[in-house]
N, C-alpha and C positions, 0 to 999 in steps of 0.2 A: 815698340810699335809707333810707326809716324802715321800723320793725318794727309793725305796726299789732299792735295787745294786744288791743283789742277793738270791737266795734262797738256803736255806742250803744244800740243796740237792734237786733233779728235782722227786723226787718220791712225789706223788700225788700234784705233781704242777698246778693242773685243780682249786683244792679247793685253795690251795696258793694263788695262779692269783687271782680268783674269791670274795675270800674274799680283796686282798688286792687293788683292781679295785672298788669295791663297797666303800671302807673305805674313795675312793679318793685319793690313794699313788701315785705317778710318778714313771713309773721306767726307771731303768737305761738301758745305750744302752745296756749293758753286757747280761740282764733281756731278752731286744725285740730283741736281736740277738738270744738267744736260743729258745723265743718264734716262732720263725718263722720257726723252726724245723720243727715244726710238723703241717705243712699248711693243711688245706681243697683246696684253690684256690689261685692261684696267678695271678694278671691281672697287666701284663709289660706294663706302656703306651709308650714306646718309649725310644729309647736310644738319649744320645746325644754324643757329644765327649769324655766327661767324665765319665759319668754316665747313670744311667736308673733311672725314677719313679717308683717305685712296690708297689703296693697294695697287702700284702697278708692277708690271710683269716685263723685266726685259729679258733678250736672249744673247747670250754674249759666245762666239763661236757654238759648241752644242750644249752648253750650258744655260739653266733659267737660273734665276735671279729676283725676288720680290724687294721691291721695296715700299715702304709706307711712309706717308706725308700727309701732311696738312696742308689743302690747297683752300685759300682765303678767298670768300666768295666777298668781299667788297675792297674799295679800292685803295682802302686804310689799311686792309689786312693782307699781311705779306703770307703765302705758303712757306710752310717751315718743315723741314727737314730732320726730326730728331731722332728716326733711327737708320741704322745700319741694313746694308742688301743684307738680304739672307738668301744660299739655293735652296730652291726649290725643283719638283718634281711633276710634271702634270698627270693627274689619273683623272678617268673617265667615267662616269656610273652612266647607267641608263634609269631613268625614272620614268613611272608610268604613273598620271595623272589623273584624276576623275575629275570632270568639270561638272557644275550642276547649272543650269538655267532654267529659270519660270518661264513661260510663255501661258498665254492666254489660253483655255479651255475652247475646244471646238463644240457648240452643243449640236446636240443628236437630232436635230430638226432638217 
């Protein structure tokens, strides 16, 4: 298993990815910093003092793709890269919500 660093160039980098994700390659933070370019979804769990957890969502020919990072919410802190894509699959649910609001009492006068 090699750690692919970069790719020679980003033009058809869908088949790139895709072949070198199947081979079993690692790649480099340099690789899933550009990959996150070009998101379908991105889900922020929460910031903390330093950082946020993001989960973003790329699509590479008909295949997704999650990956997760550490984006550095100040200008000391580098976002850091310490896992691996994984595919992924998108499913749907429908949820039905009940909201509740106070409002003020109309009186009967």
């Amino acid at each position: 298993m090699t750690k692919l660093d970069y790719f020679e160039d980003w033009e058809d980098w869908e088949e790139k990815f895709i072949k070198a994700f199947d081979d079993g390659e690692k790649f480099s933070e340099s690789v899933l910093s550009g990959l996150i370019e070009d998101e379908v979804d991105e889900i922020r769990h929460g910031a903390r003092r330093w950082s946020e957890t993001v989960t973003t969502i790329i699509k590479a020919k008909d295949r997704y793709f999650s990956i997760d990072w550490e984006n550095g919410l100040t200008e000391n802190q580098e976002s850091y890269f310490g896992s691996q894509p994984v595919e992924v699959e998108k499913k749907e649910k429908v949820v039905t919500k009940t909201v509740v609001t106070w409002v003020e009492k109309e009186s009967g006068k």
